[in-house]
C-alpha positions in Angstrom: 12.1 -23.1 7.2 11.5 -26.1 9.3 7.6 -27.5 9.9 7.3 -25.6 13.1 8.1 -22.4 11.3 5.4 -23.5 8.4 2.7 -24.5 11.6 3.6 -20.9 13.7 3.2 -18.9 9.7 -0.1 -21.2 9.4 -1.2 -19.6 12.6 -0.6 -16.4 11.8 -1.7 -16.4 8.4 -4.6 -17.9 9.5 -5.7 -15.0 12.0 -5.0 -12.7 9.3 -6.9 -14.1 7.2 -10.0 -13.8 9.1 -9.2 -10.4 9.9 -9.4 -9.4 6.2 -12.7 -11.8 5.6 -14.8 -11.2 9.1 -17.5 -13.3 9.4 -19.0 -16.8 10.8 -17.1 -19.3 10.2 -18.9 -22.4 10.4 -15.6 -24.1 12.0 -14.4 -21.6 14.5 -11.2 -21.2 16.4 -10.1 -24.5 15.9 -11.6 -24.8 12.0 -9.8 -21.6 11.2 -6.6 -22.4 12.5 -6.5 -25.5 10.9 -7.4 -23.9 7.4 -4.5 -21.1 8.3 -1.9 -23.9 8.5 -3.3 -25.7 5.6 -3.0 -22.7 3.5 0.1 -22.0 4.3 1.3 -25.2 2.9 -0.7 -24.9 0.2 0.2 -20.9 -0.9 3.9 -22.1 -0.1 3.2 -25.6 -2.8 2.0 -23.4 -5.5 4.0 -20.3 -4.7 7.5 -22.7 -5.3 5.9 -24.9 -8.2 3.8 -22.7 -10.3 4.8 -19.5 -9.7 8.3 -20.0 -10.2 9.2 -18.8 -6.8 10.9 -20.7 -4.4 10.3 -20.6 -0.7 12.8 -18.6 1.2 14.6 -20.3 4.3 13.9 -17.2 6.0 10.5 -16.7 8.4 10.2 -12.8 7.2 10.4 -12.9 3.9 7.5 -11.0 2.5 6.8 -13.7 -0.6 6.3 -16.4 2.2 4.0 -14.3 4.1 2.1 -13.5 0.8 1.7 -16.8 -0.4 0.3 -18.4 2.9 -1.8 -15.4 3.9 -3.0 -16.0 0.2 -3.5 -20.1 0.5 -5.7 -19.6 4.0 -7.8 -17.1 2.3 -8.7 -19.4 -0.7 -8.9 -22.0 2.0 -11.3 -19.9 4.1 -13.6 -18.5 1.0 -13.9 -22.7 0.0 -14.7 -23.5 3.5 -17.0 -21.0 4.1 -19.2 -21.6 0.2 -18.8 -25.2 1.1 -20.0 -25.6 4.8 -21.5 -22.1 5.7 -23.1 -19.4 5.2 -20.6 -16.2 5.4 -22.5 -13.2 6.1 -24.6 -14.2 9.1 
């Protein structure tokens, strides 16, 4: 997978993220698409060097998906302890 692919799975991962943790976030739109595509680099990082599972060329494979939906949310729980309250 290219960088776009990684920015458009950031994206995505991103929105789903905040799906599954509703709430105020402190950055909005632009703060939570910026934490999806952040996590995605980061899930994919420790995904191919810690977990001993390399990052598939492919866009649908279901590991990818998992390990950036999985960075953005560690992103977004940080960001929101960090800079927000959550539950307003």
């Amino acid at each position: 997978m290219g960088i776009i692919s990684w920015i458009i799975l950031g994206l995505l991962a991103g929105a789903i993220a905040k799906f599954l943790l509703p709430g105020r976030d402190p950055g909005g739109f632009i703060g939570t698409t910026a934490i999806g595509i952040t996590g995605a680099f980061l899930g994919g990082w420790i995904s191919a060097r810690w977990l001993d599972h390399p990052i598939s060329k492919d866009f649908y494979d279901g590991a990818t998906w998992a390990a950036a939906i999985g960075g953005s949310l560690v992103l977004l729980v940080a960001y929101r302890i960090l800079f927000g309250h959550s539950r307003n």
